[in-house]
C-alpha positions in Angstrom: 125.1 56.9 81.0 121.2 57.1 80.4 120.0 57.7 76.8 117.5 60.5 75.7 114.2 59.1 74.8 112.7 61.2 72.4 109.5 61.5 70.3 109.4 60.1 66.3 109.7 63.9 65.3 112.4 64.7 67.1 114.1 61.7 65.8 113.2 62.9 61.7 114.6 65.9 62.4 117.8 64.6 63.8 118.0 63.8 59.8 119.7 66.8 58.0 119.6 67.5 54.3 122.1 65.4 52.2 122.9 63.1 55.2 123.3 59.4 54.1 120.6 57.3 55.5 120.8 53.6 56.7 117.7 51.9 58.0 117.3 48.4 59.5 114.5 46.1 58.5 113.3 43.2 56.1 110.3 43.4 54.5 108.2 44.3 57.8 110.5 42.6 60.2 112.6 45.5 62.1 111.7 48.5 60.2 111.5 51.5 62.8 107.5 52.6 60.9 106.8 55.2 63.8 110.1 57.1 62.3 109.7 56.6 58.9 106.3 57.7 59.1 107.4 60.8 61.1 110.2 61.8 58.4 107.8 61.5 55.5 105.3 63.7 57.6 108.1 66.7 58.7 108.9 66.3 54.6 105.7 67.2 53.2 104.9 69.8 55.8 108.2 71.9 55.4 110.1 69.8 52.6 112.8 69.3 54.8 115.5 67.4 55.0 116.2 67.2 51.1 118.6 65.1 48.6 119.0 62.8 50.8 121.0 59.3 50.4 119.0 55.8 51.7 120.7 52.8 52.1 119.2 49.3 52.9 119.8 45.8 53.1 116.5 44.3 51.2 112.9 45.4 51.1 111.1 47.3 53.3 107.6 47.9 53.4 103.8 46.0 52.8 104.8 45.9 49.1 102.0 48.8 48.5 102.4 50.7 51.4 104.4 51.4 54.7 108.0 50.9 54.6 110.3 53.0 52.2 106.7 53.6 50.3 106.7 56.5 52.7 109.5 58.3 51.4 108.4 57.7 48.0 108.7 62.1 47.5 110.6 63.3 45.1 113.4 65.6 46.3 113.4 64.2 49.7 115.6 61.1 48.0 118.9 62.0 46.3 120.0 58.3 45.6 119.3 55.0 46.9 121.6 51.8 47.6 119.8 48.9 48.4 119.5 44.8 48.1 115.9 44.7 46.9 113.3 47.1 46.0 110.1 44.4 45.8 108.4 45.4 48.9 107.9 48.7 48.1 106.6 48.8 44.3 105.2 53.6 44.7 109.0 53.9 45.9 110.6 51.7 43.1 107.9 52.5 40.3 107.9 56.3 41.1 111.3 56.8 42.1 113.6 54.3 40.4 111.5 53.1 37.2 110.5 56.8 36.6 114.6 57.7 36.6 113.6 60.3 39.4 116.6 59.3 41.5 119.7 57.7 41.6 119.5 53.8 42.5 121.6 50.7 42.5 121.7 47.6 43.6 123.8 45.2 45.9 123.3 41.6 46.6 121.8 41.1 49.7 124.7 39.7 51.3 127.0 42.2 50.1 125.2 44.8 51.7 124.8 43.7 55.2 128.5 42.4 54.8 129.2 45.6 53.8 128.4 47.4 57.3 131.0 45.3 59.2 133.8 46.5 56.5 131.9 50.2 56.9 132.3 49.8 60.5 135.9 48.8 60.4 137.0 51.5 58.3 137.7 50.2 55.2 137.0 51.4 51.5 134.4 48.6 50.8 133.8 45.3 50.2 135.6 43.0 47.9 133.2 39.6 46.6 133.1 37.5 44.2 129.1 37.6 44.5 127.3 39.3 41.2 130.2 37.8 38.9 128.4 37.4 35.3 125.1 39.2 36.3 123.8 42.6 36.0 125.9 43.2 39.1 129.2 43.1 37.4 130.6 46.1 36.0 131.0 44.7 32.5 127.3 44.1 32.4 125.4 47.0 34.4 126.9 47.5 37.4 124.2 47.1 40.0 123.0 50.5 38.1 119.1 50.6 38.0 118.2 53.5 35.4 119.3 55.6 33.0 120.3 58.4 35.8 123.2 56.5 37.4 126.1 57.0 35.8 128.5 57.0 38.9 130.6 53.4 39.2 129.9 51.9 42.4 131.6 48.5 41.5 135.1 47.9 40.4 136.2 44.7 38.7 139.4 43.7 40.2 141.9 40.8 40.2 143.1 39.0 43.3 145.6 36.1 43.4 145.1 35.6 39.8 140.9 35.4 40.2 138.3 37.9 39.1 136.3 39.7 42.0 134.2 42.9 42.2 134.7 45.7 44.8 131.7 47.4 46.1 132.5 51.1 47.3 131.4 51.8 51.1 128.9 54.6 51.2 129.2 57.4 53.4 127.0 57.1 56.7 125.6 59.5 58.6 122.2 58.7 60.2 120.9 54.9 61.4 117.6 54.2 62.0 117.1 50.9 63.6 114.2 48.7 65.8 114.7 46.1 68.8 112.3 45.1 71.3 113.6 46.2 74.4 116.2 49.2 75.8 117.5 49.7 79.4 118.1 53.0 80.5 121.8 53.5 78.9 120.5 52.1 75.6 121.5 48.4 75.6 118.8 46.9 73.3 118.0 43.3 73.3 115.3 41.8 70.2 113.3 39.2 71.7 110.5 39.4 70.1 112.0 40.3 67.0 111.5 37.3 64.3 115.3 38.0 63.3 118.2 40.1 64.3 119.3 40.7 60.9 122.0 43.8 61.2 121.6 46.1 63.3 124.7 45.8 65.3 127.0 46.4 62.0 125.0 49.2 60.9 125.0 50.6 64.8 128.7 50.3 64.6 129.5 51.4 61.2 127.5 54.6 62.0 129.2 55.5 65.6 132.5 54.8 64.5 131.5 57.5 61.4 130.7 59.8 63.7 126.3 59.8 63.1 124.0 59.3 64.8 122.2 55.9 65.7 118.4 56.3 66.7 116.8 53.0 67.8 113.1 52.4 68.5 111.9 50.0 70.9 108.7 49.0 72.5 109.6 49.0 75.9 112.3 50.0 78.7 113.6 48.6 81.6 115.7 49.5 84.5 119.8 49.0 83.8 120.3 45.6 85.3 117.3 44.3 84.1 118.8 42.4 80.6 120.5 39.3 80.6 123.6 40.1 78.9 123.1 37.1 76.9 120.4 38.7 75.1 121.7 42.2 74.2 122.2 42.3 70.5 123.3 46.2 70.2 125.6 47.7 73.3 124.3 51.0 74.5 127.7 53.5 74.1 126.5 52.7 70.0 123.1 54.2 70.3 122.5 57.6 71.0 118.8 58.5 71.1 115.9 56.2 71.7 112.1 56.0 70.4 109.5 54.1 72.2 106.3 52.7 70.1 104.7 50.6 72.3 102.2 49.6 69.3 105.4 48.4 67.2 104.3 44.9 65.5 105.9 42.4 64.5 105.7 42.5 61.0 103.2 44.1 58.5 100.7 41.1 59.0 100.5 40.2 62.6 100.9 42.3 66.2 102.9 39.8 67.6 102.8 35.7 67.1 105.3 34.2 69.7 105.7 30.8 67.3 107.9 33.5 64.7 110.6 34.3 68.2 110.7 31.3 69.9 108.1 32.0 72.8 105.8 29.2 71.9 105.8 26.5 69.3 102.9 26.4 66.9 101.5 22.7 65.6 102.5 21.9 61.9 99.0 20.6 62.1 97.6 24.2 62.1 99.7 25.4 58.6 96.9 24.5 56.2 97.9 23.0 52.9 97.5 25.2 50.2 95.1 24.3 47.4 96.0 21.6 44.3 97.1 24.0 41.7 100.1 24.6 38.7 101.6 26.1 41.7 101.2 23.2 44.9 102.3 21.2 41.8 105.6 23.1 41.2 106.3 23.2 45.0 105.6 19.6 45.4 107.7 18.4 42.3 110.8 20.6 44.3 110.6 19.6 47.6 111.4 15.8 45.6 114.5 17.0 45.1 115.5 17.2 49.5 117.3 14.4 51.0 118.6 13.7 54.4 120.9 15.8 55.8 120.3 18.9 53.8 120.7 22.4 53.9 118.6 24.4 51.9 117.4 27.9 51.2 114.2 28.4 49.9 112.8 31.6 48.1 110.0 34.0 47.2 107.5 33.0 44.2 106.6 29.7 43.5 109.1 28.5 46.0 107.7 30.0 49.1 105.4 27.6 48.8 107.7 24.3 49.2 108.0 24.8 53.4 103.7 24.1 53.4 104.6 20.9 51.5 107.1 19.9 53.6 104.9 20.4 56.7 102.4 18.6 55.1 104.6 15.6 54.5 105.8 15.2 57.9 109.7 16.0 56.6 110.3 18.3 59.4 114.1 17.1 61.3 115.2 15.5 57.5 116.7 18.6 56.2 117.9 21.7 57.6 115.9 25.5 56.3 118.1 28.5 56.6 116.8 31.6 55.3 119.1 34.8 54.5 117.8 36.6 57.3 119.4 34.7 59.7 116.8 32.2 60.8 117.6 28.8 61.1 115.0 25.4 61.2 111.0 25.3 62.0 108.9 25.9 58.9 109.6 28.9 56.5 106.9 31.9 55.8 105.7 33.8 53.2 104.4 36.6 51.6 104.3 39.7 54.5 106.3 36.7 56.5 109.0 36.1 54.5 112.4 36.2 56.5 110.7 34.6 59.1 110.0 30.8 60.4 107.3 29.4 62.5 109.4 27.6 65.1 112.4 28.8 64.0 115.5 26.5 66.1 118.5 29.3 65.8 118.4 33.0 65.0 121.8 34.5 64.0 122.9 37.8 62.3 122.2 38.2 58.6 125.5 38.9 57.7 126.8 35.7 59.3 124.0 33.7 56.9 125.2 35.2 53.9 128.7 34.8 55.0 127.8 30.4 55.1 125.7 31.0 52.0 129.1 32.7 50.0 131.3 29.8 51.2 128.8 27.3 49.3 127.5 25.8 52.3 124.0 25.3 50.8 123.4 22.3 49.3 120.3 23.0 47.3 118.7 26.3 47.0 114.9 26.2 46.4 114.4 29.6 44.2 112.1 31.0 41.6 112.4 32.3 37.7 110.6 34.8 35.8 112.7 34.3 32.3 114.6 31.3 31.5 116.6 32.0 28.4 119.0 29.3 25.5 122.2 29.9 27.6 120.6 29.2 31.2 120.4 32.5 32.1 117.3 33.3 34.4 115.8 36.6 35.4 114.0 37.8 38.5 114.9 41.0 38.6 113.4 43.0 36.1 110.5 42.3 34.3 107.4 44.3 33.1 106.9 48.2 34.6 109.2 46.7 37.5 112.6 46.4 38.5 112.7 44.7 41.7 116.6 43.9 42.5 118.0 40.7 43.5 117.7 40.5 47.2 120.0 37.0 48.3 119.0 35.8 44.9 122.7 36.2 43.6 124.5 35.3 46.7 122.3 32.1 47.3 122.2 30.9 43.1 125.8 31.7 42.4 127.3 29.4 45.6 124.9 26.9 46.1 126.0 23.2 44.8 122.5 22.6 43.2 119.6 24.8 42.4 116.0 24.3 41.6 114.1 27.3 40.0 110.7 27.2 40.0 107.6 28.4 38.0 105.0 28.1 35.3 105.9 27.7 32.4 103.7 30.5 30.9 102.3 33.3 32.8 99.9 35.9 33.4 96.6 34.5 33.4 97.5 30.3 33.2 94.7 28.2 34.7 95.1 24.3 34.4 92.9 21.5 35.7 93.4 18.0 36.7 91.2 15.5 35.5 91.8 11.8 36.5 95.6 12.3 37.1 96.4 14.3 34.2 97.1 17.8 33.8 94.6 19.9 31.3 95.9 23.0 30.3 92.8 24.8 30.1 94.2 28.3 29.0 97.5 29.5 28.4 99.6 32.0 29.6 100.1 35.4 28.0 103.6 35.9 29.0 106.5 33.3 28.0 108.8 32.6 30.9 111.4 30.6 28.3 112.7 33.8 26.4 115.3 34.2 23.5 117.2 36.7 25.6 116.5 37.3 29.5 116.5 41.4 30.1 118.4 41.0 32.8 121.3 38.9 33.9 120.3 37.4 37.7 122.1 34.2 37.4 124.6 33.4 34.7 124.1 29.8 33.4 127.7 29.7 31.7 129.4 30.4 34.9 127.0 27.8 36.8 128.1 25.2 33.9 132.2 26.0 34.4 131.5 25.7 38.5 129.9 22.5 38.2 126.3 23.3 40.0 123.4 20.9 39.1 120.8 22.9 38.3 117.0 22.1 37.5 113.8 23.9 36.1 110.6 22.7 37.4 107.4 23.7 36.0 103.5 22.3 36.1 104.3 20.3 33.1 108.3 19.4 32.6 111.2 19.0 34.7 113.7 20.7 32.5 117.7 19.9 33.6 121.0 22.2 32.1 123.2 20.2 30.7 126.5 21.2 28.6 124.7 20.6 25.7 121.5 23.1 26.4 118.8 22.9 28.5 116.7 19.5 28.4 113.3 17.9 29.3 114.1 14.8 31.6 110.1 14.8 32.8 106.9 15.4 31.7 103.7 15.6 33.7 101.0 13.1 32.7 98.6 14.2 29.8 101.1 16.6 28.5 102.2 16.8 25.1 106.0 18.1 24.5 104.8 18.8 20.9 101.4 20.6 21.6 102.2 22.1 25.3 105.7 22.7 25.9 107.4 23.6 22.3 105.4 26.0 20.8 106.1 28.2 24.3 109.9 28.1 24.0 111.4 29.7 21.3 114.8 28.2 21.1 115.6 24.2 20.5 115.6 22.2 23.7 116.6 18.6 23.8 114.9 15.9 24.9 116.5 13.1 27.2 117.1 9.8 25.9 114.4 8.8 28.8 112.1 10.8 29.6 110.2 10.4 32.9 106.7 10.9 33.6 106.4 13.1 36.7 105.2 11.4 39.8 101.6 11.0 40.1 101.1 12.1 43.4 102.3 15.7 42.4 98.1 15.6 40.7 96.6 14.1 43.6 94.8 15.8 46.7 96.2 14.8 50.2 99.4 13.7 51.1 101.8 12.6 49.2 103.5 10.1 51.5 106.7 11.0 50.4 108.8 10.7 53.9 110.6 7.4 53.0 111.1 8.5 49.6 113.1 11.5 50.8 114.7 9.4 53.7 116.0 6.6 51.0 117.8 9.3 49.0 121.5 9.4 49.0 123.4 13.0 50.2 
């Protein structure tokens, strides 16, 4: 049966008042903008549809602009349910800071897990994911300001072990992207960078009985797909938009080296500059070994896949990131979720489902509070509360973990003068806190599960041991007394040994750190 193309408007007001909302995307990656940007038009022209309920899987939007920073309106949004709320700061300032809606948060995983119970019917998700963090009940229950009240998240007991159950939302509108349609709506996503979950949330909406609008930037003739690379069936979708302008993401049109069309040379990623930063990254991406399989994050950590390009280390370890892609070399910034070269792209859901099984074995993430008892925080901080993404998911399963940052913040600059780092002015902000303000990974439960987990910074390697957190490295021309101390304000040991950090961390060009890496034991 052919599908109705229709035009952006007529898609927004296919959206009633009060209707639950989900929309596909990550960060600029599959967002449907030509919609969105036609709701948020229809709502400030007649303030229609109202109240209404938006769920997502993680960010959408350019961080300032596009995205869910369209609907930032208050009393078109009832309440929001989403895994992250970075990537659009007016929405989550305006909206969720300023306690003008309800919000909560779900782990990443959780929520695109969550449309494959959604579409099977069932009352929501159980998961041991958000145990001991701001998820859990006992702590905050995934609720973002003082205006959620409603519980959400249920702590319950299965076969004698704690898990928490997340409530399924009701659904009655989904708003997804793909590349191509046919004429009875089959949609394929070739040159989408992932395929993250648009099938679940396409099912969980049909078999609700909404309505699934997908946009596309072209359509064939029925036939015309290989079957092979249909990712939502037609009889799911029921009206279609076509943007033929749809780009990639919110920083390029299209670049064929993010879907698989064309490789792009390592040569041409530049190397980023020798800062605290390149320093951090390059003190991580010592901890890889043969055989890996790693995740590795926002922050500090988005820079590591540059480093590992640089040092020739591409085929040594395996990259996965949460959004389903698999291999080539991981980007960042308005890229993040996608790879140059990427080797396999599967289904987020699937990625999270590896990630909760503890198939990573080292994930490469980033802090903004470190506190006595391990705790870290990259949630909230400042005027911003920003939500976990796969943070909790990829932290609390993982068999090793190294965070990442500076040790102080907001307006460190450091120099390197014959080897040795200068600290030339300090940070205003301390990272290393008596008290994080919010729980994003629980450092007790790590210690009672066994995870090896390290904090690198510019100037120590700090480890968490049983007995507190300790230094085990320090860089060269660093003082513990003078640099690191007076910025932490709760005892840390000191190893029996301590190490100087590698040299080549402070020096420009490679490393040369291949057979390092190669000679290191799983």
């Amino acid at each position: 049966m052919k599908k109705e193309v229709i035009s952006a408007d007529e898609a927004a007001r296919l959206i009633k008042s009060s209707d639950a909302v989900i929309i596909g995307g990550s960060g600029g990656i599959g967002v449907a903008e030509s919609i969105l940007e036609a709701l948020e038009s229809r709502y400030l022209s007649s303030q229609e549809p109202k109240q209404l309920t938006l769920i997502h899987t993680t960010g959408i939007g350019a961080v300032t602009h596009h995205g869910l920073n369209r609907l930032a309106h208050e009393g078109l949004i009832k309440r929001v349910i989403g895994g992250n709320f970075g990537l659009q700061l007016p929405f989550m300032k305006e909206l969720i800071v300023g306690n003008r809606i309800e919000a909560y948060n779900f782990p990443q995983g959780v929520m695109c897990q969550l449309y494959r119970a959604m579409a099977a019917k069932q009352p929501g998700l159980i998961s041991h994911v958000g145990l001991g963090t701001y998820i859990d009940p006992r702590v905050e229950g995934g609720k973002m300001n003082e205006v959620t009240t409603e519980e959400l998240i249920e702590l319950v007991e299965l076969a004698g072990n704690e898990m928490l159950f997340f409530h399924a939302p009701q659904a009655d509108v989904a708003i997804l992207r793909g590349t191509t349609a046919d004429e009875h709506g089959n949609i394929s996503l070739e040159h989408e960078a992932a395929t993250l979950e648009g099938l679940s949330i396409a099912q969980a909406v049909y078999n609700a009985g909404g309505v699934v609008i997908c946009q596309v930037k072209r359509t064939v003739e029925r036939g015309k797909l290989n079957p092979h690379m249909v990712r939502i069936p037609g009889f799911l979708i029921d009206k279609l938009v076509i943007d033929a302008n749809q780009p990639q993401n919110y920083a390029v049109q299209f670049d064929p080296s993010l879907c698989g069309e064309t490789r792009r040379p390592l040569e041409s990623i530049s190397p980023d500059p020798l800062d605290e930063r390149r320093i951090i990254a390059r003190r991580a991406a010592l901890e890889l070994f043969p055989g890996a399989v790693v995740n590795m994050g926002v922050g500090v950590s988005a820079g590591i896949p540059n480093v590992t390009a640089e040092e020739n280390l591409d085929g040594i370890f395996t990259i996965t990131i949460e959004a389903g892609v698999i291999g080539g070399v991981a980007g960042h910034g308005l890229y993040f979720g996608s790879a140059y070269n990427p080797e396999v792209i599967i289904d987020q859901a699937y990625m999270f489902d590896f990630y909760d099984g503890g198939g990573l074995d080292v994930a490469f993430v980033s802090f903004a509070e470190i506190d006595i008892n391990g705790n870290v925080n990259v949630t909230r901080f400042g005027n911003r509360n920003d939500g976990a993404g796969g943070f909790i998911d990829i932290t609390q399963n993982a068999r090793s973990i190294v965070f990442s940052g500076t040790l102080t913040g907001g307006g460190l600059e450091v120099s390197i003068e014959q080897g040795a780092l200068r600290i030339k002015k300090e940070g205003k902000i301390q990272k290393f806190v008596s008290q994080v303000n919010q729980i994003s990974f629980s450092g007790q439960r790590a210690l009672e599960r066994g995870i090896d987990v390290l904090f690198v910074t510019e100037r120590a390697v700090f480890r968490m041991t049983q007995a507190g957190i300790e230094i085990s490295e320090v860089a060269p021309g660093i003082d513990i007394e003078q640099d690191i101390a007076p910025h932490i304000p709760f005892p840390v040991k000191i190893a029996q040994t301590v190490k100087t950090m590698d040299s080549r961390l402070f020096c420009e060009g490679q490393m040369g750190i291949r057979d390092d890496i190669l000679s290191r034991a799983r």
